[in-house]
N, C-alpha and C positions, 0 to 999 in steps of 0.2 A: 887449366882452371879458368874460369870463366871468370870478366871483369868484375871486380866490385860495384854494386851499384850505390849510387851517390843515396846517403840518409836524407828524407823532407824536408827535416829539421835536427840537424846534427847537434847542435847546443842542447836542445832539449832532452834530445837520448844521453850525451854526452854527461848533463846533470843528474839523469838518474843512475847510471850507472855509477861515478863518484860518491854520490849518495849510500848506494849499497857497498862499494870497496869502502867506504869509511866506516862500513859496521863489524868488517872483519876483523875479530881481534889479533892481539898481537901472539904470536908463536902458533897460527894458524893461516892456511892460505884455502883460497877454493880456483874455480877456472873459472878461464874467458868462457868456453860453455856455458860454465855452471849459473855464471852470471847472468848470458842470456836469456837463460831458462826463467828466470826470477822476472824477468821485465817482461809487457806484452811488446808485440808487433809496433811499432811505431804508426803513428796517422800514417795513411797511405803506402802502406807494406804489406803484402799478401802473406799468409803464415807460411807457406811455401821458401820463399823469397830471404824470410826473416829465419824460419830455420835454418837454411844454407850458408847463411850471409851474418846471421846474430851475433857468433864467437867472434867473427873478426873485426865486426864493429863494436864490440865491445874492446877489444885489442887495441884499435886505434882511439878509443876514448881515455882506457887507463893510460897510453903512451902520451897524452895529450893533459893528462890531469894534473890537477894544482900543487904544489910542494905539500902542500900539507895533508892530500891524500895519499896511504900507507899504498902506493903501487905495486911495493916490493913483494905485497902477499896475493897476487894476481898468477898464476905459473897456466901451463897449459894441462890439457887431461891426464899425460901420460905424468904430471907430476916435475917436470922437468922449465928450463927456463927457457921460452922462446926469446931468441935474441934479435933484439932490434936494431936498425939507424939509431946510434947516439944512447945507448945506454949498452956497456960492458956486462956480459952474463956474468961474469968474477963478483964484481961488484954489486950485482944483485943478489948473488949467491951471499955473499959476506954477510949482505943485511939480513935477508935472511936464516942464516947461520947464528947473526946477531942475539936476533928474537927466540933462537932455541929452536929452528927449525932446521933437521939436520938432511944433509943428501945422501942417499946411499954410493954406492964406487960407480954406480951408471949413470951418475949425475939426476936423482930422481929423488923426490921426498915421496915416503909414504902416505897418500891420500887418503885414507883408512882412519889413520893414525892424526896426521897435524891436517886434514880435510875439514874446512867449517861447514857445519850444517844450515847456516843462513837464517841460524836464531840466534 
């Protein structure tokens, strides 16, 4: 896989994606994708670049967001919890599980089902 390229301005991305994870309600999640797809390209980012690279800088903003942003409703496309440095997949599963959102036996929530549609 090819390095990550450094964001222009990582603060500025990093505040609109916390922006939109803070409109996801509760007992619904969407994806680092799906997130991406909501935002344009960052100042000086080619749509190339930004398609490749979107999801995971989105990944690295929800992992970096403020206690009071809902992170826990963030999961990747197949529905499942991408596990980080420094936060236990249990643990986010719980919260999770909290809000009423359940995993099936392959460790995956129905996207279908507890999926937000970013209204």
């Amino acid at each position: 896989m090819p390095e990550l390229p450094t964001l222009p301005d990582p603060q500025a991305f990093y505040t609109q994606v916390w922006n939109i994870v803070a409109r996801i309600p509760r007992g619904k999640v969407a994806s680092y994708g799906q997130i991406a797809k909501m935002l344009r390209p960052p100042a000086g980012v080619d749509e190339t670049t930004y398609t490749e690279f979107g999801a995971l800088w989105v990944s690295n903003a929800v992992a970096a967001s403020p206690n009071e942003i809902p992170w826990q409703r963030v999961v990747n496309s197949k529905g499942q919890i991408t596990e980080r440095d420094g936060v236990e997949a249990k643990r986010h599963q719980l919260m999770l599980y909290d809000e009423g959102v359940p995993f099936n036996p392959r460790g995956r929530i129905d996207m279908r089902k507890y999926g937000w549609d970013g209204k």
